[in-house]
C-alpha positions, 0 to 999 in steps of 0.5 A, a space after each residue: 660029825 665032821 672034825 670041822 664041825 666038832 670045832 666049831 661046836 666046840 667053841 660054841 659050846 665053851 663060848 656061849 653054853 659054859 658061861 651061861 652054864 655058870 650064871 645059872 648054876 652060881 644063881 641056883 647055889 645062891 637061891 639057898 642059904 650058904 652051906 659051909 664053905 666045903 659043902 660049898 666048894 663040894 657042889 662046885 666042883 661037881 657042877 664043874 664037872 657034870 656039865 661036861 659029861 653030856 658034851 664029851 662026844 664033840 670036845 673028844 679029838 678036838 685038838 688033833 690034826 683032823 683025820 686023813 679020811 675026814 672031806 671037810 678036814 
């Protein structure tokens, strides 16, 4: 994948996929009665987090200069 082409997907994903991502997972948390406030804070944090996980390929090496050898640049 080019460094161009990881930008823009990138920005797609924290544009379009991250704020989706909230909505569904703030109605699912919703969906069952309120736990403590750290239980609470605890399945935030890790939806926080696992939503990056699978999308660590294109968010690596976004903010360099793209790569001499790259034709798209």
């Amino acid at each position: 994948m080019t460094h161009k082409t990881r930008r823009r997907l990138a920005l797609l994903v924290l544009v379009v996929g991250l704020p989706l991502y909230i909505v569904i997972a703030s109605s699912v948390v919703t969906m069952f009665e309120r736990p403590p406030i750290l239980v609470e804070l605890l399945i935030y944090v890790v939806l926080g987090v696992l939503w990056a996980l699978p999308l660590r390929f294109v968010f690596k090496g976004v903010g360099r200069e793209p790569p001499p050898d790259d034709p798209q640049g």
